[in-house]
C-alpha positions as CSV (number, residue, x, y, z in Angstrom):
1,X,41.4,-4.5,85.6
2,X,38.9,-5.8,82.7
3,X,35.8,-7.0,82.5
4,X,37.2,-10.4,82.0
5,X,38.6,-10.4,85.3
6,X,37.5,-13.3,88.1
7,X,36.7,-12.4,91.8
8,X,37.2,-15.0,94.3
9,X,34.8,-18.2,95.2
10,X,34.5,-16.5,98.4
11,X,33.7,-13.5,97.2
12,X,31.3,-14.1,95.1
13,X,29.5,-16.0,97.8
14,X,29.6,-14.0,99.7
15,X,27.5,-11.4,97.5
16,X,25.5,-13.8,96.5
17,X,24.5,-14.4,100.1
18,X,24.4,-10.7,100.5
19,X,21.8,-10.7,97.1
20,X,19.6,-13.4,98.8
21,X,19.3,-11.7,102.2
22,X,18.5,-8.4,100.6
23,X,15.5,-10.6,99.0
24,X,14.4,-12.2,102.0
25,X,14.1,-8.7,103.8
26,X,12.4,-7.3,101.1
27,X,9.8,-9.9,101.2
28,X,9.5,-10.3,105.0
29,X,8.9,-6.2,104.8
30,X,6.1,-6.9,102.1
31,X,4.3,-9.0,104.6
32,X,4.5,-6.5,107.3
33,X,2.1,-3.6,108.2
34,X,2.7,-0.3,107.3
35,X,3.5,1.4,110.4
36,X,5.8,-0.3,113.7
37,X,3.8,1.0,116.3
38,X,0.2,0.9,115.8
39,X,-1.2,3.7,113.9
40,X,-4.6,4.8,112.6
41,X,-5.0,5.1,108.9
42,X,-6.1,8.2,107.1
43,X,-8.4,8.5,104.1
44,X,-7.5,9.4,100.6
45,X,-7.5,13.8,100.7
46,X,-6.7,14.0,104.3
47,X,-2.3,13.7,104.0
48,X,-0.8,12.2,101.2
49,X,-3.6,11.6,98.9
50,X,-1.2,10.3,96.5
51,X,-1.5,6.6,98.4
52,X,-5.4,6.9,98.7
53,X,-6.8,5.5,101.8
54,X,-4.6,4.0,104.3
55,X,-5.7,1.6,107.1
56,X,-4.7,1.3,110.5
57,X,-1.6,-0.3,111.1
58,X,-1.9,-3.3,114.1
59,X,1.9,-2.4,114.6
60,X,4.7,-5.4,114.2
61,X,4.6,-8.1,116.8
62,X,7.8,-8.7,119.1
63,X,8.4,-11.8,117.1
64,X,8.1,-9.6,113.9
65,X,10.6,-7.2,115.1
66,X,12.7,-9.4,116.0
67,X,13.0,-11.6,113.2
68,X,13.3,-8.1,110.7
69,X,16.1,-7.1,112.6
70,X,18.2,-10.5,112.9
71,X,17.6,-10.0,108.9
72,X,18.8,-6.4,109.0
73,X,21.6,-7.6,111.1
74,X,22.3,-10.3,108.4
75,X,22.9,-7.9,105.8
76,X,25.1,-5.4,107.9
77,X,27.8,-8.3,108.1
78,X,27.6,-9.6,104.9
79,X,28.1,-6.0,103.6
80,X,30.7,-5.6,105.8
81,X,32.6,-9.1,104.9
82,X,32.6,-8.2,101.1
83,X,33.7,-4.3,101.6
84,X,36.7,-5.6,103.7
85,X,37.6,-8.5,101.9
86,X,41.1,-8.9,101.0
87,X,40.4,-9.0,97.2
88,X,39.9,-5.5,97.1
89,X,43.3,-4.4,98.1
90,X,44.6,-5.6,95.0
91,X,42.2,-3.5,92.8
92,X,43.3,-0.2,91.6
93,X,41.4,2.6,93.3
94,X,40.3,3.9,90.2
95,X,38.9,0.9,89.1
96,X,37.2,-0.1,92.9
97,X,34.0,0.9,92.1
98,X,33.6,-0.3,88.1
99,X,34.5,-4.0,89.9
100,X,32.2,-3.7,92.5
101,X,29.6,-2.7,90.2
102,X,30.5,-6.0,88.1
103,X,30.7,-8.5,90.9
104,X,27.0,-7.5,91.8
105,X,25.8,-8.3,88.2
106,X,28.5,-11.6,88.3
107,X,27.1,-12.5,91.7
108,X,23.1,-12.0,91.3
109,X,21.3,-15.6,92.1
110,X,19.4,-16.8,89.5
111,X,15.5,-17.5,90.6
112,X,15.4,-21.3,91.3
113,X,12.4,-23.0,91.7
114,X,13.8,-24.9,95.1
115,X,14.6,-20.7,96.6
116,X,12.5,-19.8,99.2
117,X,12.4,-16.8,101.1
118,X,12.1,-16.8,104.4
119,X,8.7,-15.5,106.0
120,X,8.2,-12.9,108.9
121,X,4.0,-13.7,109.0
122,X,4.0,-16.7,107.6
123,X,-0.4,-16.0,107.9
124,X,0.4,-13.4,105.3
125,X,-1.4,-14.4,102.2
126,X,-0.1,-12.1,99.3
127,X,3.7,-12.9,98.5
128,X,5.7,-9.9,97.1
129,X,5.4,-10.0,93.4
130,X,9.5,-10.5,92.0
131,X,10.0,-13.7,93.8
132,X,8.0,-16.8,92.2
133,X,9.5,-18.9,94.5
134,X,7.0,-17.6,97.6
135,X,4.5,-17.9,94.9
136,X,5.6,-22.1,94.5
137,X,5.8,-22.0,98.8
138,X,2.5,-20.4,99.3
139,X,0.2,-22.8,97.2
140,X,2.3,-25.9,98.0
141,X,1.7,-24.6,102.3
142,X,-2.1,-24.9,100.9
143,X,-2.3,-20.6,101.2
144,X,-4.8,-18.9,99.2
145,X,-2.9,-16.1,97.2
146,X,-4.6,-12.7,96.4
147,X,-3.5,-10.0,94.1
148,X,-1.9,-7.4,96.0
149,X,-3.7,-4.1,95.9
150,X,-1.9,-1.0,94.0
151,X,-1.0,1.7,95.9
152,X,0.1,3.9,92.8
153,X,-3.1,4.0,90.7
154,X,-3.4,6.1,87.8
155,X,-5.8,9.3,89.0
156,X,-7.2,11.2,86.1
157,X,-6.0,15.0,85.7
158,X,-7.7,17.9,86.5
159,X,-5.1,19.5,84.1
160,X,-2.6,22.1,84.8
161,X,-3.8,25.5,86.1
């Protein structure tokens, strides 16, 4: 096998499809509270101080759940069609995991303008930051964006003792 090699159309829809669901998890995830259940927060020194203060979690909403694990669901089969596809029988075993490696890279959609993700809480305001697409969706749906607030902020040093 070399680098030049093609995969099948069908393959690389399929990761491509696979890429895209990924995204759309990851964004409908963003949107969701912290916690499942409903959970009180914490504040910054109590447990993990490393996140500052947390606040209570309302928990997901049936609908919320629901439509995170059709999602989930999504990407199990979609990982499971491009494992088992027939392509990969005809790959050396040695080289398996170099071509997986380069059909992900091949297969990665571009960001398009026309993309968008789908939304769990569509009253969400703050889209998750890689995808400018949501960005494009929210302000054409007439939503007010806000900066996300940083969870990792820089805390000066005591120094080491």
């Amino acid at each position: 096998m070399t680098e030049t090699d093609s995969f099948p159309d069908e393959l690389l829809q399929l990761q491509e499809r696979l890429h895209r669901a990924h995204a759309e998890h990851r964004t409908c995830l963003a949107e969701l509270p912290w916690s499942v259940e409903p959970l009180a927060g914490w504040v910054r020194g109590e447990r993990f101080s490393h996140r500052g203060d947390v606040p209570d979690s309302p928990g997901w909403r049936d609908e919320q759940k629901d439509a995170a694990d059709r999602m989930w669901a999504e990407i199990r089969e979609l990982s499971i069609a491009v494992t088992d596809h027939t392509y990969w029988a005809t790959v050396p075993r040695e080289s398996v995991v170099s071509a997986r490696m380069r059909l992900k890279r091949q297969a990665r959609p571009a960001l398009e303008p026309d993309i968008r993700p789908r939304r769990c809480n569509p009253a969400h305001r703050t889209p998750f930051p890689p995808f400018a697409p949501a960005v494009s969706f929210c302000r054409a749906a007439g939503v007010e964006l806000r900066p996300a607030k940083s969870v990792n902020k820089a805390r000066p040093s005591a120094g080491f003792r």
